[in-house]
C-alpha positions in Angstrom: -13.7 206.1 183.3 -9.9 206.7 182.6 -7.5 207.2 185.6 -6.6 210.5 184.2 -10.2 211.6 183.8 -10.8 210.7 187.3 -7.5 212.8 188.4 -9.1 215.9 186.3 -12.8 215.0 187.8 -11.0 214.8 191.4 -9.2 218.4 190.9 -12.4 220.3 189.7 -14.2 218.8 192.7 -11.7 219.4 195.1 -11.1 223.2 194.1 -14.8 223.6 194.4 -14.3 222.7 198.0 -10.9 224.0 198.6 -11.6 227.9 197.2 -15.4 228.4 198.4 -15.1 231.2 201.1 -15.5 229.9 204.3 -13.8 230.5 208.1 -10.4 228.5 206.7 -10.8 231.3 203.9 -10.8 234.4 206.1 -8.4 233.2 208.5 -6.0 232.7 206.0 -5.8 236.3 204.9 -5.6 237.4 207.9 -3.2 235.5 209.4 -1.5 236.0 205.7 -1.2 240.1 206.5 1.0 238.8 209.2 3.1 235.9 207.8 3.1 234.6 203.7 3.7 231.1 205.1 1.1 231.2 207.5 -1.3 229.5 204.4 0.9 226.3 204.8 -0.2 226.0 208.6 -3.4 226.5 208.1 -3.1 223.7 205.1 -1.4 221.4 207.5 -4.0 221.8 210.0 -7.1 221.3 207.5 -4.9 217.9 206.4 -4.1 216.8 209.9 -8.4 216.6 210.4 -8.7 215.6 206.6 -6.8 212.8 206.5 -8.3 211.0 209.0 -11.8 212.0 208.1 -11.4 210.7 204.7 -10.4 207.1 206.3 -13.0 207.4 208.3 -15.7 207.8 205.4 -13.8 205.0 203.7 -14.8 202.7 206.4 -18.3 203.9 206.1 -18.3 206.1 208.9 -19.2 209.2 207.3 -23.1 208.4 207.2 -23.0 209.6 210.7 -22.2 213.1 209.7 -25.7 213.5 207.7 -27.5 212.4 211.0 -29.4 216.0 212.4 -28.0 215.6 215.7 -24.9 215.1 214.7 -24.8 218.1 212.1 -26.6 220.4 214.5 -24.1 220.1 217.3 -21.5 220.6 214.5 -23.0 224.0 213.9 -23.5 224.8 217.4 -20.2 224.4 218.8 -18.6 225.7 215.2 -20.2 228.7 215.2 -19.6 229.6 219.5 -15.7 229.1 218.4 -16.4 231.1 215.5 -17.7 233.8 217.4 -15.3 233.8 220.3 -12.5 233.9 217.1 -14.1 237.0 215.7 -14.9 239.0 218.9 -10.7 238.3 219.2 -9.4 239.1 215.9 -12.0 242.5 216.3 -10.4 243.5 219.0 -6.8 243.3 218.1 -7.7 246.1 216.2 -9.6 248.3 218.4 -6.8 247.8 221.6 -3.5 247.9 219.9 -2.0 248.4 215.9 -2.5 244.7 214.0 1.4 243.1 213.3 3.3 240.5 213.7 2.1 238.5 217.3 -1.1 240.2 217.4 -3.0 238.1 216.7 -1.4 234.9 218.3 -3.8 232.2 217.6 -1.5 229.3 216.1 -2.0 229.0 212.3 -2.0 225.2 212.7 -4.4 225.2 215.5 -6.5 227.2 213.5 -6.7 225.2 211.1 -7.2 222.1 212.9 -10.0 223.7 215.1 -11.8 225.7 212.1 -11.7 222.7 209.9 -13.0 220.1 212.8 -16.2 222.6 213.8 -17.1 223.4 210.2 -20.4 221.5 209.5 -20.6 222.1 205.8 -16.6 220.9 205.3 -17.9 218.1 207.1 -21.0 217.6 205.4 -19.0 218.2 202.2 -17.0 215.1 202.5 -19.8 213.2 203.5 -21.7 213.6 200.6 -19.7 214.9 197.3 -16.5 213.9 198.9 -17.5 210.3 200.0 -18.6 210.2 196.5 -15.1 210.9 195.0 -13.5 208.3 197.7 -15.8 205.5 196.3 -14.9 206.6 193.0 -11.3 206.3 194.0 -11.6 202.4 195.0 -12.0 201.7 191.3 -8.5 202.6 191.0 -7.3 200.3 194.2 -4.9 201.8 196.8 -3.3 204.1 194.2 -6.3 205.6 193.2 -7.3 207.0 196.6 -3.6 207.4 197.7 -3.7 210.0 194.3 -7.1 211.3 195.3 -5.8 212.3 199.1 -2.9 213.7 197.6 -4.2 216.0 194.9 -6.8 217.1 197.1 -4.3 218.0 200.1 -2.4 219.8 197.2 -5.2 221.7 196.4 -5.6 222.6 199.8 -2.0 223.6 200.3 -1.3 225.5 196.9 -4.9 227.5 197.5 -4.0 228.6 201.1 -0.8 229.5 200.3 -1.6 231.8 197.6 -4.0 233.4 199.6 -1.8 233.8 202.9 1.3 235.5 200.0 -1.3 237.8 198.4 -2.2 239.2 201.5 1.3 239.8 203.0 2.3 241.2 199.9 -1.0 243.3 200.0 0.3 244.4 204.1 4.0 245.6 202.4 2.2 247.7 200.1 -0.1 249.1 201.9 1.0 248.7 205.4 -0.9 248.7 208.6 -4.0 250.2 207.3 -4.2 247.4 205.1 -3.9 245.0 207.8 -6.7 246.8 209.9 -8.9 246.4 206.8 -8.0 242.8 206.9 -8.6 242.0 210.1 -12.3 243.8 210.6 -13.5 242.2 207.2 -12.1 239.2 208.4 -14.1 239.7 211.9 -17.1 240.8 209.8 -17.1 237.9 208.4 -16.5 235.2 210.5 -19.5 237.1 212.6 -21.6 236.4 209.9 -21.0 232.7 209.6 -21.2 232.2 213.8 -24.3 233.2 213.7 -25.5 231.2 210.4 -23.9 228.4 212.7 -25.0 229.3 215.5 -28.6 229.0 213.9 -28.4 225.9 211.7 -27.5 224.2 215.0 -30.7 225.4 217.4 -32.7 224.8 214.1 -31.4 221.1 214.0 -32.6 220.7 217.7 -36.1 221.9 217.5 
C-alpha cells in the first residue's frame, strides 16, 4: 500500500468514527446554540484524551480496553456522568430561558470528560483504530505523525461544523430553537446513560 492510499484509508476510517452520533455529537450542538466556536473546545478536549490514548495503544496498551472489567466500568461510570449531564442540560430549560452561560459546563471539560467515559470511543481505538496505528508504522514516524494529525483534523473540522450550524440555526430561529436543542440533546444523552449504564451491570454479572 501507497502512502497516499493509506492517508485516503485513514480519512474514511476516521470520519466513520469522528461523525457517528454519540455524547461528543449532542453536546456539540448544544453547546453550538450558544457559541459557533464552542466545536473547537470540544475538539481540543477529545484530542487532549486522544493523543495520549493513541500512544498508549502504540505501546501495546490498548489490549487492556477489550478486558470485560475494564469496558464495563467504562460504561458504568460513562453513563452515571451521562446522566447527571442530561438531568443538567434538562433543566436549564425547564428553570430559566437557554442562552449564553446557561448552560456553563466548560466546552473543553466536556470534551475531555465525555471522550475519557465513552466505552465505544474507547473500544473503537482499541480495535479499528489500533488497527490504523499499526498500519501507520509501515510508514515510520511520519506515517503515524500524519495519521494523528488527519484524524485530529477530522475531529476538529467535524465539531466545528456542527457547533456553527447550530448557532446559526439559534440566530434564525432564536430561543425556541435553542429549547429544541437542548431537550433533544437531554433526550438523547438519557438514552445513551442508560445503554451505558446497562452495558456496564451486564459486564459485571
Amino acid at each position: 500500500m501507497s502512502f497516499l492510499s493509506f492517508m485516503l484509508q485513514a480519512l474514511l476510517v476516521s470520519l466513520t468514527g469522528v461523525m457517528a452520533p454519540g455524547p461528543i455529537t449532542a453536546l456539540t450542538v448544544a453547546k453550538g446554540s450558544e457559541s459557533p466556536h464552542a466545536g473547537a473546545a470540544v475538539a481540543a478536549g477529545h484530542g487532549i484524551v486522544e493523543i495520549p490514548l493513541m500512544a498508549a495503544i502504540f505501546y501495546g496498551f490498548g489490549r487492556l480496553l477489550t478486558l470485560r472489567y475494564v469496558k464495563a466500568s467504562i460504561a458504568l461510570a460513562g453513563g452515571l456522568f451521562l446522566l447527571v449531564m442530561a438531568v443538567e442540560m434538562i433543566r436549564s430549560i425547564r428553570h430559566a430561558e437557554p442562552g449564553p452561560g446557561r448552560y456553563t459546563r466548560s466546552s473543553l471539560v466536556t470534551g475531555i470528560v465525555l471522550s475519557a467515559g465513552n466505552p465505544y470511543f474507547l473500544i473503537w481505538w482499541a480495535t479499528i483504530g489500533a488497527a490504523m496505528i499499526l498500519q501507520s508504522v509501515a510508514f515510520g514516524k511520519t506515517g503515524l505523525f500524519a495519521f494523528t494529525a488527519l484524524h485530529l483534523a477530522c475531529d476538529l473540522v467535524w465539531l466545528y461544523f456542527l457547533s456553527y450550524l447550530s448557532f446559526r440555526g439559534g440566530q434564525f430561529f432564536g430561543k425556541i430553537f435553542q429549547k429544541v436543542v437542548f431537550a433533544g440533546c437531554g433526550a438523547f444523552l438519557v438514552f445513551l446513560s442508560v445503554k451505558f449504564i446497562i452495558d456496564g451491570v451486564k459486564g459485571f454479572v
